[in-house]
C-alpha positions, 0 to 999 in steps of 0.5 A, spaced: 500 500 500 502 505 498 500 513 499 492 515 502 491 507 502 497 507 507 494 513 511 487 510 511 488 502 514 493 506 519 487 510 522 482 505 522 487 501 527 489 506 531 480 507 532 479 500 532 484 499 538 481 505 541 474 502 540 477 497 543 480 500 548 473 504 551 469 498 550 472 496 557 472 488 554 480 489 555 479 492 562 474 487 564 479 481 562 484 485 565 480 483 573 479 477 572 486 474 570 491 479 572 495 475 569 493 475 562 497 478 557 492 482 552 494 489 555 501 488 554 500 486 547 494 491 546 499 495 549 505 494 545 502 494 539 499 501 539 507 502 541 508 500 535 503 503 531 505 510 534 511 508 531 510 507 524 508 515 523 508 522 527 501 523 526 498 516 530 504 518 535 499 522 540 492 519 539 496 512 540 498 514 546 492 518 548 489 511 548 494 508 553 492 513 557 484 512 557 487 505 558 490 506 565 485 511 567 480 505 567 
């Protein structure tokens, strides 16, 4: 992919992870499985996403944020 095409499916996974983020279905396997490793990986890849390009940087970690606070 290339240009716009890039841009897009970046942006629809930074939503998606942040759909997923506030639904609180990560928050909830999170309390009942301290152990679990959902959040380590969700974590690490919104990271990762933020990493790709400057633009996702801030909302990548606006989601972690909203992660933590819950």
């Amino acid at each position: 992919m290339k240009g716009q095409e890039a841009k897009d499916c970046l942006l629809g996974r930074l939503f998606a992870y942040g759909a997923l983020a506030r639904s609180g279905r990560l928050i909830h396997e999170w309390s009942m499985d301290k152990n679990t490793p959902y959040i380590k990986e969700f974590v690490g890849i919104l990271i990762s996403l933020a990493s790709k390009k400057r633009y996702l940087q801030e909302p990548a970690v606006s989601i972690i944020l909203e992660l933590v606070e819950k």
